[in-house]
C-alpha positions, 0 to 999 in steps of 0.5 A: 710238512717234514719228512718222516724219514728223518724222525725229527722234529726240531725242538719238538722232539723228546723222550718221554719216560719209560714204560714197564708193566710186567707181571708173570702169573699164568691166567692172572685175572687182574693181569689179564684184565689190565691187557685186555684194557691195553687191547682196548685202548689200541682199537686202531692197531693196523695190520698190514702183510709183510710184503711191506718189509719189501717196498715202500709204502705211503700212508695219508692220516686224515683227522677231525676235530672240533673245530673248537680246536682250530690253531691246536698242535697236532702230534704225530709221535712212534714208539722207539724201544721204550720210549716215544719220539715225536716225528711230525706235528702240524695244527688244526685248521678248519677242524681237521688235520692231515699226516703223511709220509714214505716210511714205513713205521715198524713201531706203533704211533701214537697222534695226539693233541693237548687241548688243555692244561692237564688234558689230552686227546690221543690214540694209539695206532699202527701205520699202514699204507693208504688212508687213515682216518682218525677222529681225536675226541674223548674216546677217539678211533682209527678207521681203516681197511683192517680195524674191523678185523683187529675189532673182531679179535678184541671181541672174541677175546672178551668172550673168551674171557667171559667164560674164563671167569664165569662163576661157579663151574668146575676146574675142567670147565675152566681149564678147556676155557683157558686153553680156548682163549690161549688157542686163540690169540696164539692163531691170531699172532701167528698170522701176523707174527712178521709186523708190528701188531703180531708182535706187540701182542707176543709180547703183551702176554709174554709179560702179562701170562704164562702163555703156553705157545710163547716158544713157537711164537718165538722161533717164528719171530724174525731174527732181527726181532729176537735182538730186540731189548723188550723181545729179550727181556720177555724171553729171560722173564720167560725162563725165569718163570719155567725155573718157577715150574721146576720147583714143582716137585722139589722139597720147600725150601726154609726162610727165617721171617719175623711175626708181629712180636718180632720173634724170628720164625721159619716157614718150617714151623709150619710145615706137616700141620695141615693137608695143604699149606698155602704160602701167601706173598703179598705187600701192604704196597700192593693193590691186587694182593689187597683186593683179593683178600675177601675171596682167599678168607672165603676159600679158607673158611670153606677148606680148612676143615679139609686140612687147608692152612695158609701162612702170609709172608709180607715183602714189607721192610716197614713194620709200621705198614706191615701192621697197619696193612694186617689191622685192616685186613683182619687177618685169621691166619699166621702172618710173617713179613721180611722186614729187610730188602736185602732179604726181600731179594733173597726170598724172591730168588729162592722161590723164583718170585717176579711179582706179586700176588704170588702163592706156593702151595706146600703138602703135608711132606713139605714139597711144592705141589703148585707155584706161582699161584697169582690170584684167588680164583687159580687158588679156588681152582687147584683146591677144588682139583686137589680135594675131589680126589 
């Protein structure tokens, strides 16, 4: 067996592509779900205390498989930045198979095993001293001393989340779940801010939602951590997203965009007619804009009596896919798109957009009233505050 130390493998070594999924909405649903899903997919995340910075530490992996699989290569492999380095590898005998090593393994690993042409067993873990056991199947699992307890944070989350989403309640009632929910998983980091999980985590939401505590748990993480490409790129896509809040307040700000006739129009043409105007960005491109179509007309229909317009803007620069997207969506609001990508930027840097689904929401006067709106139900929410007054 090779000596992990070395993070070699001969001709087995390789990088694989880059991973980058980031969004900056605040209590995104479809993002919150998609980290939710990364959570589950991590069941075996160790966590282990940072004595081990310290000293050294030995860890045994021992896994089973069916012995339909004896001769197979076994891949044990760590996450290097953005990319995945294979480290180890051995084969299947017997059904079973066995790592281990004296490294520390700050990174998380990853084992797995391709049984077929297009298939793979594999599952994603962190490294922690003593035995660990992993069975590799269609939903294989890591067990080790501390799995219950990441298990048990998994569980509260989706709890949590439950009740974040749950129909039909006020904007109280889900503002005390959302900070519930923040409140928890901003404990549990905290705890093990200072190893791998702990950070993973931070940076999990500092990418997925506009985590309220991302700057205490940034201050707590160790300095050779803040100069970590992904820990600086999260902090710059933080700021980004506190200029998006300091446009509350501010005076809209004008664009020139095209409608279906292509005749230039701007989203001041709009402004003053309506109690509350709500300036939808989306793609033909972008699923999640797609998918909450239905909810965002059902808002319309049951606020537009109380003054409550909205004026989609595409980021489309194909007007063929613009149309083709507003045909089937059916659409009984203005719309607009951009058709230019030099312009696309444009509008993305005035109104401080990473992504989309993103709404602003526009008063009578012309200023801001809420940024980065991402889903429907935040709409729903800031609506039902906003018209009970």
């Amino acid at each position: 067996m090779r000596n992990l130390g070395k993070l070699k493998l001969g001709s087995l070594e390789k990088y694989i592509k880059k991973r980058s999924t980031k969004t900056a909405f605040p209590y995104s649903i479809t993002n919150i779900d998609i980290e939710i899903k990364k959570c589950l997919f991590v069941l075996g995340l160790l966590l282990f205390s940072p004595s081990i910075y310290s000293q050294v530490s030995t860890f045994h992996v021992k896994g089973k498989v069916n012995p339909e699989y004896n001769d197979n290569l076994v891949t044990l492999s760590t996450f290097i930045g953005d990319s995945i380095r294979s480290i180890d590898s051995t084969y299947v005998v017997d059904g079973q198979f066995s790592f281990e090593g004296t490294e520390y393994l700050y990174e998380a690993s990853e084992i797995s095993m391709r049984y077929a042409a297009d298939s793979v067993f594999a599952i994603k873990f962190f490294l922690e001293r003593g035995p660990i056991k992993v069975e590799l199947k269609k939903k294989s699992r890591v067990i080790s001393p501390y799995t219950t307890d990441y298990q048990q944070y998994l569980d509260s989350c989706r709890k949590l989340w439950d009740v974040c989403t749950t129909k039909g309640k006020t904007a109280a009632f889900y503002e005390k779940g959302w900070k519930d929910f923040f409140t928890y998983k901003f404990l549990y980091k905290k705890k093990y801010i200072h190893n791998g999980i702990g950070r993973s985590l931070f940076l999990d939401d500092a990418h997925y939602m506009n985590d309220p505590y991302f700057y205490t748990l940034y201050d707590l993480l160790p300095e050779n951590d803040k100069l970590r490409y992904d820990v600086q790129d999260a902090y710059n896509s933080r700021k980004y997203q506190d200029m998006q809040e300091q446009l509350v307040g501010k005076l809209f700000i004008d664009f020139t965009l095209k409608n279906r006739n292509d005749k230039e129009v701007k989203i001041s043409d709009y402004i003053g007619k309506s109690q509350l105007l709500y300036l939808d960005f989306w793609a033909s491109w972008c699923g999640p804009c797609l998918a909450q179509e239905t909810h965002i007309k059902e808002l319309y229909e049951r606020y537009k009596a109380n003054g409550f317009d909205i004026l989609g803007i595409s980021f489309d620069t194909s007007k063929e896919s613009w149309s083709k997207a507003l045909d089937k969506k059916g659409v009984i609001w203005p719309e607009l798109y951009v058709g230019n990508q030099e312009r696309v930027k444009e509008l993305y840097k005035l109104y401080c957009i990473t992504g989309i689904p993103h709404g602003v929401i526009i008063d009578k006067t012309g200023k801001i009233v809420y940024n980065i709106v991402a889903q429907w139900q935040q709409l729903k929410w800031v609506l039902e505050e906003y018209y009970k007054k």
